[in-house]
Every structure is written in C-alpha cells, then in structure tokens.
C-alpha positions in Angstrom: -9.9 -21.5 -36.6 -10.5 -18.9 -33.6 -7.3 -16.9 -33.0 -6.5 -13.6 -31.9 -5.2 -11.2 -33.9 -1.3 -11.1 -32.9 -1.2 -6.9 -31.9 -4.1 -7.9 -29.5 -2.2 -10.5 -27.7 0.7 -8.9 -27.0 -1.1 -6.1 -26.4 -3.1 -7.9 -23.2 0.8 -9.8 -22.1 2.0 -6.4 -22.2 -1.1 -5.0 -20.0 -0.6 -7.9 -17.6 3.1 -7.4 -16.4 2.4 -3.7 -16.7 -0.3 -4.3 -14.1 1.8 -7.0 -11.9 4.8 -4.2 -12.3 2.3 -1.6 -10.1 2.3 -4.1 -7.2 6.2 -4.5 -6.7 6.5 -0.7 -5.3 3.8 -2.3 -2.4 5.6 -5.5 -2.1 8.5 -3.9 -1.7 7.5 -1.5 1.2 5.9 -4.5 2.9 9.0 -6.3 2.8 11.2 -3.5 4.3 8.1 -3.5 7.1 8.5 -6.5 8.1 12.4 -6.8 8.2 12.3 -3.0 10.4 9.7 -5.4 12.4 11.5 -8.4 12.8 14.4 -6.1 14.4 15.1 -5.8 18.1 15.3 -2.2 18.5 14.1 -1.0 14.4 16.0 2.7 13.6 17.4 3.2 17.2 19.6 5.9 16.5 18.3 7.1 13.4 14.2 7.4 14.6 14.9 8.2 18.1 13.8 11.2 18.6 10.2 10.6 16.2 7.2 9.4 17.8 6.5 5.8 17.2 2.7 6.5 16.7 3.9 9.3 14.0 6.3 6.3 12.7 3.5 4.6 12.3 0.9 6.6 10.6 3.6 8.0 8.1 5.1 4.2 7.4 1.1 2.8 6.7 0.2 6.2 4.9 2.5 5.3 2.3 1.7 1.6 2.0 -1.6 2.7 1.9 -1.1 4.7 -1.0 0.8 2.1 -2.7 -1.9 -0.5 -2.7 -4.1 1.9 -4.2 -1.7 2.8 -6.9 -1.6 -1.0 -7.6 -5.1 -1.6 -7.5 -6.2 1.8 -9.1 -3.9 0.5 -12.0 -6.5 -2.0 -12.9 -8.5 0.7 -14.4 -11.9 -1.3 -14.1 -15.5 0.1 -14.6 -16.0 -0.5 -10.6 -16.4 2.8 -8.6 -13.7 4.5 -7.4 -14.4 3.9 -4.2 -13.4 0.2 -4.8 -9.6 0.8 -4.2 -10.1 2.8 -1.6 -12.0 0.4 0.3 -9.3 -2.9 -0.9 -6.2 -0.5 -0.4 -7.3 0.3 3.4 -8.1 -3.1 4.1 -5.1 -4.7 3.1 -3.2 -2.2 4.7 -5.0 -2.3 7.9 -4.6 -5.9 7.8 -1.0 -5.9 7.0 -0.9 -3.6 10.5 -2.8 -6.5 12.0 -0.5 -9.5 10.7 3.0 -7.0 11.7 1.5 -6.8 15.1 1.1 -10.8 15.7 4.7 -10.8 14.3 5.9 -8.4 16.6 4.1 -10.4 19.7 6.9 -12.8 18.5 9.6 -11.2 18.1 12.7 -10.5 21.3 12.4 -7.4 22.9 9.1 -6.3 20.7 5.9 -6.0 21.5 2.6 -6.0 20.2 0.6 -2.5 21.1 -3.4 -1.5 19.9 -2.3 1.6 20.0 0.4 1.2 17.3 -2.4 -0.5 15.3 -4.8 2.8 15.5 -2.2 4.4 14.1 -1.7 2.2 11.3 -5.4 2.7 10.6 -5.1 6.5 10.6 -1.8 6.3 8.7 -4.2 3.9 6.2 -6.9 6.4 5.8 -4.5 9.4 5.1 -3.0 7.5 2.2 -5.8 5.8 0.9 -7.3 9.7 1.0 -4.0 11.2 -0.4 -4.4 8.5 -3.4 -7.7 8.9 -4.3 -7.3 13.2 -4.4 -4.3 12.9 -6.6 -6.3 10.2 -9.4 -9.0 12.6 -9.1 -6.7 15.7 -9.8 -4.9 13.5 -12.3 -8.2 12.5 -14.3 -9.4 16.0 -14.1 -6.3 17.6 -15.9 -6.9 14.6 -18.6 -9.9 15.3 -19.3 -9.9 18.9 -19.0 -6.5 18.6 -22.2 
C-alpha cells in the first residue's frame, strides 16, 4: 500500500494554506482599490491636497510589493527574477482592469497617465521587494 507518512502530509496542508495565507494581504489591498475606484469622488477631503499621480504610484507600489510577497512565498528553485517579473505584471494589469472600471464609473474617468504611474508605482515595489528578500536572505545566511 503506497501512503504517506502522516507528519509529511500535514506537513504539505500546512504549507499550502501557509502559502494561500500570503495572498490575502494582496487580495485585500485589491479590494480596497477597487471599492476607492468604484467611488465618485475617492478620499475628497482626506487626499485633497496629494497629487493623484503620487496617489497612484504609492497605492500600486504597495500592491506591487504584496504580490511579490505572495509569490516570493512559494520559495521555488526559479530565479528570483521570476516574482519580480509575475508581481509587476499583475499589478500593472490590475492598473489596466481599474482603469476600464473607472471608464464606467459616474463622474470618473479613465486617464494613461494615471496608468504610467501605476507602472512606476509597480516597478518601485516590485524593486523595494526584491532589496528587502535579498537583504533578508543575506542576514540568513550570513547567522
């Protein structure tokens, strides 16, 4: 009979919600996106006097960084540069699918502009991320 031992297995359920637990910080920072982009007028008093394009690089700099913690979290013989890549195409492309919704949306409006900056805002994070696991995995190693 070909069975596992029992550690193993709960070993690898453990590893699996461990690994589906890194993508809820992202999920959840992609929902509060899209509700702030389903509003009207998103922050009016609070965020009146920041620039949107700031807004918008600091917003996608940190979903950027999110998605690579989730995907960096999957610790796979790949090159590093494997997140990177994933994390700033999902995030550009989240900027892509907000600005659609936004084309729909009363009294928004859908701007390239706004989606340069959620590419810029997606390279700083992605870049942010990646220092940080390499400062992190130096300091490991190095103890």
């Amino acid at each position: 009979m070909l069975t596992r031992p029992r550690m193993r297995v709960n070993e690898f359920h453990f590893s699996r919600i461990f690994r589906a637990a890194l993508w809820l910080p992202a999920i959840l920072w992609m929902s509060l996106l899209f509700y702030l982009s389903h509003q009207a007028a998103p922050l009016e008093r609070v965020a009146s006097d920041i620039d949107p394009f700031v807004a918008h690089v600091a917003v996608y700099s940190i979903l950027a960084f999110l998605l690579y913690a989730a995907l960096a979290g999957y610790n796979s013989a790949a090159s590093r540069w494997v997140p990177v890549s994933i994390a700033f195409a999902l995030a550009v492309l989240y900027g892509v699918g907000d600005e659609i919704h936004q084309a729909y949306v009363p009294g928004r409006v859908a701007a390239e502009l706004d989606l340069v900056a959620d590419a810029i805002g997606a390279a700083i994070g992605v870049g942010v991320a990646s220092l940080a696991a390499i400062r992190i995995s130096a300091r490991l190693t190095n103890t």
